[in-house]
Each structure stands twice: as C-alpha cells, then as structure tokens.
N, C-alpha and C positions, 0 to 999 in steps of 0.2 A: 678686537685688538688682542694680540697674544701675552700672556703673564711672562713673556718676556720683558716687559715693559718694567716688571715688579726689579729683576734683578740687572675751409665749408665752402660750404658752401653759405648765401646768405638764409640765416634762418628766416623760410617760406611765413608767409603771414598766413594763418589759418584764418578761416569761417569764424564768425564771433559765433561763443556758446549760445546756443539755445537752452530756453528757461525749462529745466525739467517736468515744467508741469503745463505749457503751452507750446514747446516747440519755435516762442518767437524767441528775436536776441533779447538779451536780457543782461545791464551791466553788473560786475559783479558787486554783491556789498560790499559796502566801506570796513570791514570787520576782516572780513577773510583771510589778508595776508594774513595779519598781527597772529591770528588764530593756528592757524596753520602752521608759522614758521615759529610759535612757541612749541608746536610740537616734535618741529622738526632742531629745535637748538636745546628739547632738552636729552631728545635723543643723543646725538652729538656729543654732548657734554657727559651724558652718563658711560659711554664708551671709554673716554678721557679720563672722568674725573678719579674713576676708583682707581688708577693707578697712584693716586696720590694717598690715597685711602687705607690699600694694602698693609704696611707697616704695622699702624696704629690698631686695625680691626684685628689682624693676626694675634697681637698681643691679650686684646679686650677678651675675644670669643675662645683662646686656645686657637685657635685654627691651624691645620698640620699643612705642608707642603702643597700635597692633592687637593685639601679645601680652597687654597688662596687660589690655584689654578681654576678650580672650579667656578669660583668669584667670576670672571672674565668670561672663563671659555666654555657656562652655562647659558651668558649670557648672549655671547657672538653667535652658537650652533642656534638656537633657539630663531636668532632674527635670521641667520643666513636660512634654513629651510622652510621658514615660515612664507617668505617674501611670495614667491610666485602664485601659492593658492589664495593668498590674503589680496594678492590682484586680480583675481577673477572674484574674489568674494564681494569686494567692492562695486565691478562689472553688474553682480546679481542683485546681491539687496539694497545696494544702495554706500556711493562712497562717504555720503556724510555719516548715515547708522555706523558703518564699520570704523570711522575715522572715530567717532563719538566714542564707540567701546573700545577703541585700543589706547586712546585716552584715560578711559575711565581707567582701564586694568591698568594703565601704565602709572598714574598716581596713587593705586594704590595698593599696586607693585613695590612701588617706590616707598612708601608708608610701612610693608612689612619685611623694609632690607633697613630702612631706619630705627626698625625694631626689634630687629632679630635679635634673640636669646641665644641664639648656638650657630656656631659656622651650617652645620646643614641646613639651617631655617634661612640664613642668608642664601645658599645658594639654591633651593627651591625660589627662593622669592626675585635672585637675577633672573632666573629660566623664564617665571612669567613675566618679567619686565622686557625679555627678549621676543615674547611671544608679543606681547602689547605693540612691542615698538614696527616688528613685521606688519602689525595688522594698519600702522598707522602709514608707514613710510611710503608701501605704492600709493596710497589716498590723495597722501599730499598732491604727489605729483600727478595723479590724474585730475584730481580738482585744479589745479594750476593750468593745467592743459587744455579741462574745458570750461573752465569759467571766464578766461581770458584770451583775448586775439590779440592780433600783429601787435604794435609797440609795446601797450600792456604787457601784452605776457611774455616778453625779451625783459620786464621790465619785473616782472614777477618771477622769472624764474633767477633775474640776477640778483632777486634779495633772497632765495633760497640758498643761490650759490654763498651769496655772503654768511648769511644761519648758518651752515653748513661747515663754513670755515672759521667761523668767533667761535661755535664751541668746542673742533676741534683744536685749533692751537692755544684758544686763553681755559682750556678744560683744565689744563694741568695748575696754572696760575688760580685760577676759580676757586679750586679744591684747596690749595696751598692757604688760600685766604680762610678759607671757610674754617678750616684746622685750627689755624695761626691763634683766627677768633674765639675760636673755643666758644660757640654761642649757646650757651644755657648748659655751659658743660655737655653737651652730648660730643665733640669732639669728630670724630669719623661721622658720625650716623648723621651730619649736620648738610653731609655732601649727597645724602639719600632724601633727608626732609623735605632738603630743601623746592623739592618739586612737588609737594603738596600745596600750597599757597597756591604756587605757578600754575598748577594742573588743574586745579579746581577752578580759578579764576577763567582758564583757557573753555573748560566744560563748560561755564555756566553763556557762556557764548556763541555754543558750538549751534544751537538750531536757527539763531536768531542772525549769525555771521554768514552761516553756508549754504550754500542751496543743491539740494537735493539731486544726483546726477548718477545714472542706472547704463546697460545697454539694453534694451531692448531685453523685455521677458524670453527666456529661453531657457532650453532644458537642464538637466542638474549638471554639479559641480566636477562629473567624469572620477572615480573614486581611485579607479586603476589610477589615473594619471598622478593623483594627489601622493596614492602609495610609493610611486615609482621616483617623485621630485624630491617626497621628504627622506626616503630611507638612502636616493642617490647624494642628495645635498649633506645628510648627516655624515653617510659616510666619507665624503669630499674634504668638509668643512674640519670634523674632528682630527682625524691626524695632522692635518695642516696646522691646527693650532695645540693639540698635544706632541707631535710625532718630534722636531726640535727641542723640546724640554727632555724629553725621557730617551733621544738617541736614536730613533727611526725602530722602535720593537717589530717584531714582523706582523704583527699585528696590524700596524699604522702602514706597513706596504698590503698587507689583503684588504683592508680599507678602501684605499684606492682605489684598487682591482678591481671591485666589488662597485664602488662609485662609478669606473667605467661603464661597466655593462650594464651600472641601474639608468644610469644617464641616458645611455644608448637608446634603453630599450623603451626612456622616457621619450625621446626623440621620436623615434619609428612611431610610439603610440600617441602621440600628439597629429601628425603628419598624417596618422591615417583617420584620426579622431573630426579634423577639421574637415578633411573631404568627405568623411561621412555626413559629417552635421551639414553640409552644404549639398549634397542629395537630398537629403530629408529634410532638407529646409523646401527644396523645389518638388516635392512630393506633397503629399496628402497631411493636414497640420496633424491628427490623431498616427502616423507615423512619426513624422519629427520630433514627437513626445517619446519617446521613446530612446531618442539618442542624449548621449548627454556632449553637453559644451565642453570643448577642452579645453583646459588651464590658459594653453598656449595656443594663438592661433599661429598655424606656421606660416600664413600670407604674411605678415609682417615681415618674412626676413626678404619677402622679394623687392620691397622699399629698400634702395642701395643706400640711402641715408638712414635707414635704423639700423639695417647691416653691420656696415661698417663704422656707422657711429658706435655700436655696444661694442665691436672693435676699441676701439680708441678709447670708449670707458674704462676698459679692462686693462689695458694697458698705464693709462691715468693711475688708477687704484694699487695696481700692482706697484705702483712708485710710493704710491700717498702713504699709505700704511705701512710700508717699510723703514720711510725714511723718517717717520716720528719716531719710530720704535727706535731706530741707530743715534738719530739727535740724543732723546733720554739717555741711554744708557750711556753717550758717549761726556752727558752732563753731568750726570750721577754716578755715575762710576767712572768714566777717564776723569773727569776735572772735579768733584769730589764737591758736587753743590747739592745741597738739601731740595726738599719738592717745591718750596717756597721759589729758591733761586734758581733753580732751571727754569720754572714759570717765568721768570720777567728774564731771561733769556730769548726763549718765546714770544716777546712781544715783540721782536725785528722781525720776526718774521710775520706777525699781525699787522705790523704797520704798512708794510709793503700789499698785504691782502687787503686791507680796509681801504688804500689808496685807489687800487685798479679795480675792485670785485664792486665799488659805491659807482664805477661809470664803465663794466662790462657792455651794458643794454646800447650804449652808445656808440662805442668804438665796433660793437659787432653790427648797429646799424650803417655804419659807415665802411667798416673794411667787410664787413661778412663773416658770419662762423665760422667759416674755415681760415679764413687768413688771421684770425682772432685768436684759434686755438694753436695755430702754428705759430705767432708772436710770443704764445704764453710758453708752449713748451720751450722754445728754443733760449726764454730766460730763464726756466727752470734750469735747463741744462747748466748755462752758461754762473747760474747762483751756486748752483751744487758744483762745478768744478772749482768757484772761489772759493767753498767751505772745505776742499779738498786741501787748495794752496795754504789756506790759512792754519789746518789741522796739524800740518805736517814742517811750517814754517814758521808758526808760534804754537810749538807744545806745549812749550813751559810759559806763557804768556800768559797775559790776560784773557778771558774766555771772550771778552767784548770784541777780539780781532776777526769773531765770527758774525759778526755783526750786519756787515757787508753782506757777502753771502745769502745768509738768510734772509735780507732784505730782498734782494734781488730774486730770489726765489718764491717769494712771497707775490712778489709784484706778477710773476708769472702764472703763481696759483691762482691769482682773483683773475685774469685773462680765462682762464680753463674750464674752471667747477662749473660756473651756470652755461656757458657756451655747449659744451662737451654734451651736459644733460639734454638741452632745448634743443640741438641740432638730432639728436635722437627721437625725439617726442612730438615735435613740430607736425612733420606731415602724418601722424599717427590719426583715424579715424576714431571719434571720441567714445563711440562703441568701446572701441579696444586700446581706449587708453589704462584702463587698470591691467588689464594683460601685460601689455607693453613697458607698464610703470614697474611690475612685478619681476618682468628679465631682467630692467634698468638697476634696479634697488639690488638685484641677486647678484649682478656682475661687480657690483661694487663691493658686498661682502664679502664674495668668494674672491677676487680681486684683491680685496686688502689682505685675506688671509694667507693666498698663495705669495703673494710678494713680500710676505713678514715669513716666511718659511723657507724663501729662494735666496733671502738676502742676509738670513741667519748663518745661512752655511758659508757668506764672505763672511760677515763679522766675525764670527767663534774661529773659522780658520784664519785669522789674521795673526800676525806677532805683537802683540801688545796694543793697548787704547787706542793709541796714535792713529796706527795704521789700519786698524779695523773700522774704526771711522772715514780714515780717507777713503780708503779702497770701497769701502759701501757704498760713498757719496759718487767715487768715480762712477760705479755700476748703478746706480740711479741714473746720473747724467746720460748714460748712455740708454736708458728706457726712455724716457724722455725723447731721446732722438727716435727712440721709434714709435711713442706716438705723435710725431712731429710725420712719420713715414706716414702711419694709418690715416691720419686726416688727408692725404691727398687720394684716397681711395674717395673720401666722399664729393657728390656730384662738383663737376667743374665751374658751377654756377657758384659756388662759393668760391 
C-alpha cells in the first residue's frame, strides 16, 4: 500500500492431495486452516495497520518525510519481488519448511519494528517483514491447493478469501484500537508486537498442523531467472509506489523502462528455460542435472482458466488498493475523522464482506465461479457509484450517508476474493502449484500498486475532497465493469 494512505466457470473439483510421503489421499489435519490463515491475516493486517501507526511513530523516532515513506514502501517492494522465487522455493524444499521460516522471520520481523530505536532500524526491519511475508504468501496458497479437493477446498479457500478481507478492512480499526489502548505504554509499537504472541503460537503448530508437500526433486532454482523477476519487479513496483509522491522524477519513468525489458527478457528466459527442462527431462537423468527449473513454468498459461483468471486478478487488485487508499484519505482528510473513526467507518463495508465471503463456497457451488465473480463485480460497481451519489449529494452531511455504498460494495467483495483466486489455482497440477501461487500473489502486489498510482492521478487532479472522491469511485466503478468483461474470457463451463 502507498504512504499515500499517511496523508467461471464452475470451480473444477481436483484430485484429492496425496500424502507427501506415500503418494495415497490423505485428509488434511484438523490444524491447517487456523495455521495458515493466521499467516495469512497477519500479513493483511500489517499492510493496513501502519497506516494507523504513521503519525505517532514519526513523532517517537524523529522520522523525516523519506523515512515514513520508507515505513510502507520497504515493506510492499520487498513482498512484490520476493513472491515468485519464494514459489518455486516452496516447489523445491518443501512448502511447509519455507511456510515455517517466513513465519519465523515474519514474528521476528515484527519483534524488531516493535523495537526499533531509530526510524532506519524501523525500516530495515519492514524490508524483512516484507521478505518473510513473500516467503509465506504463495505457501499458503499452494498448501490450500494441495492438501485439499472439490468442496473442501471451495471451502478453504473462501476462508482465505474471508482472512484476506478482515484484515484488510478492520486493519485500520485494529490499529486505531490498539493505539486508543495504549497497552503497556508502548503506544505505536503495540500495532508491531502485537504479532509476537500470534506468530509464535502459529509456529509452535506449524510441523504438527501441516504436512509436508514438494514437486518432485528437480534441478536448481534457474539464477538468471531469479536476477531478471527481482531487479524487473523492483524496478516495476518502486516508482509505482514512490513516483506519485515525489511527481513522476525521470528517474521513476527509466524505472519503468528498465522494468520493461527486465520483464521481457524474464519472459523470453522462462519460455525457453521450460522447454529446455523438458528435453532434459526426456534425455539421460546425468544431463537433466545440469539444467535448472525455471521459476515459471510457461505451460501454465496455456490453461485458459489460469490465463485469464490472473487476467481478472489484476484487474480485481487494481480496484482493491486504490479504492482503500481514496476511502482514507477521502475520511481523513475530506471529512476530517481521526484513525480511530474512519475505522468504524470501515465496518460497513466489513459487514457486507463477512455476510457474503462466510457462504462464497456455496453460492459458487451453485451458480459457478464465473457467474459468482460476475455477481460480485457488478455489486462492486453498482456500491461504488452509491458512494459516488452519496459524496457529492451529502458533502456537508453526515459521513454515515456512506453507509449504503460501502455496504453494498462489501457484499460484492466477499462474492470476488476467494472465487477470483480458486478459479486460478483449481486445475493447476500440484507439482506447480507454488509456481502458480507465486504469479497469483505477484499479480496482486503489482496489481494494488499500479491501481494506487493510476487512481492517484484522478484524485490529486480533482477540484476539492468532494470530487476527488466521487470521481475516483466513478473510475473504480468502471474497473469493476471490466473485470466483470475478463471473467467471461474464462471457460464457458462456468
């Protein structure tokens, strides 16, 4: 999230998992959600909560303009370029070890941003808590993918979707509290601690909840490829979340550029990376040692359902993280409420999420992912142009007349988040679901980053609160219509 914030088809039933260590089915333990989706909501949450944070820590540490930014936008780069290798590393050693240490590093990540002595000690300590959260995020979702089949895992991944969406919306409400509290006097650093308890209780469960899930032994992690995703991602990710604040320096356009053709040429060497390994698989084994695995296998995109579903992720995301970023500032800055009270602002639109996102599994067993995801978009749309009417038809009003709105927006986000993901991941072969989890998780960072950058340029050119708000929400409402467009790209069985 940018330090802007400071100022179907039906989902196919898969093969049940086989047991990593005999190849039978095998059901998943009774542990794993809980485990998993503590990981995944304190991710979440820590995206969120330091914008509540900001303020208070500035004051504490000194921190100058560049540090606060850095607070955030150490921590976004860090996950956006991490994600793809951290899914093949899964693939290789195992996704419960990597799920375990991005855990570990992320509690106690989290431990030396609760402690920092000086704004730079803070913001080394976001970096690793962004590195941790990468290593953890494709895990998740490939342990979701294969430890669980048909209802089950419609049913697992819509408690992920639900994780997913409690910490982002009640993140800012959380923090607000945690502040309010002042617990034990630490004040800010209470919104970092606080994931020590959590994190170590999650660890102490991690070998005894998860079971063990590899692809197949295979050669090394392809190093070109690694060079080419992290220096393409870095360059992608950072102007998108610096380049808005400081006025686009031309710096942040050769960035770009540069992200271009790292990207490109990641592309080309993926593409050719996979049809090598696939010679040398049908060769002699003491040659196939020799080639290494690439990050990405490119078979995956000739599946039209992960195609065009990472389509329709991107699109999703590009809405999602814009439109928290415009709520805020249009809470705190147009209508003039502290972080406490834009939080329970935020709960309309929670309530509408916890209604639909508690029985997604159901309604997509019944209409299908694709008519599931087109339901949700087309309330998305239909909430955000009420927040539109309402912006601009009670300005000087109570802020509750947004109420509506966000409700109904809400009710469209819990339709979206876990469909959107499972109809991606569903026919993915479990081999290559950390792969696969690794684009999934990427498209969603660079995804939120681009649409907090594309929607910055309505907001700041707008004429006054009012209408920078409206006008934002209108141009949401209209992404929305287009990934309401992108879901009919995938299979017509949904």
């Amino acid at each position: 999230m940018s330090t802007a914030l400071n100022a179907r088809r039906p989902t196919p039933t898969p093969a049940p998992a086989p047991s990593a260590a005999s190849g039978r089915t095998a059901p998943a333990p009774r542990g794993l959600l809980p485990v998993v989706l503590t990981a995944t909501f304190m991710t979440a949450l820590d995206v969120f909560v330091v914008n509540v944070a900001l303020p208070s820590l500035q004051g504490d540490l000194g921190a100058g303009p560049a540090a606060v930014q850095w607070v955030m936008a150490g921590f976004s780069l860090a996950l956006a370029a991490g994600l793809v290798t951290a899914g093949r590393l899964g693939d290789r050693y195992g996704r419960r070890r990597v799920f375990g240490l991005g855990l570990a590093l992320f509690t106690l990540a989290s431990a030396g941003c609760g402690l920092a002595p000086t704004a730079a000690t803070l913001v080394g300590a976001r970096v690793v808590q962004g590195l941790a959260a990468a290593l953890m995020g494709p895990q998740v979702l490939a342990i979701l993918r294969t430890a669980f089949g048909g209802t089950e895992q419609a049913r697992a991944f819509a408690r992920y979707g639900l994780t997913m969406g409690v910490g982002a919306v009640f993140g800012q409400l959380i923090g607000g509290l945690l502040i309010r509290a002042d617990l034990f006097g630490l004040g800010w650093r209470s919104c970092f601690l606080i994931n020590l308890p959590i994190g170590l209780a999650a660890l102490a469960m991690v070998r005894r909840c998860l079971p063990e899930s590899r692809a197949p032994r295979r050669p090394g992690l392809d190093p070109v490829g690694v060079l080419l995703v992290t220096t393409g991602l870095t360059a992608l990710v950072l102007p998108l979340i610096q380049g808005p604040q400081l006025g686009w320096p031309l710096w942040t356009v050769c960035c770009l550029g540069a992200a271009a053709v790292l990207l490109a040429a990641f592309a080309v060497h993926q593409h050719r990376a996979t049809h090598a390994t696939l010679d040398t698989t049908a060769s002699t084994a003491s040659t196939a040692t020799a080639t290494a695995t690439p990050l990405i296998d490119t078979r995956l995109f000739r599946d039209r359902a992960f195609s065009a579903g990472v389509l329709a992720q991107l699109a999703f995301w590009l809405g999602q993280g814009s439109f928290f970023l415009v709520l805020a500032l249009h809470l705190q800055f147009g209508r003039g409420l502290d972080a406490l009270g834009a939080g329970l602002v935020f709960t309309a639109i929670g309530l509408g999420y916890l209604i639909t996102s508690n029985t997604t599994h159901r309604v997509t067993a019944r209409l299908g992912g694709r008519r599931t995801i087109t339901a949700g978009g087309l309330l998305m749309a239909a909430g955000l142009v009420l927040l539109a009417v309402a912006a601009f038809d009670a300005a000087d009003g109570s802020v509750w007349w947004l109420a509506p709105g966000l409700f109904v927006d809400g009710l469209g986000m819990g339709l979206v988040i876990a469909p959107v993901t499972s109809v991606v991941l569903a026919g993915v072969e479990p081999r290559l679901a950390g792969s696969a989890a690794g684009v999934v998780s990427t498209v969603q960072q660079v995804g939120g980053a681009l649409g907090i950058a594309l929607i910055g340029l309505v907001y700041y050119g707008a004429d006054g609160p009012t209408a920078a708000f409206g006008h934002s929400v209108l141009v949401l409402a209209a992404l929305e219509l287009v990934l309401v467009a992108l879901v009919r790209l995938l299979p017509r069985t949904g």
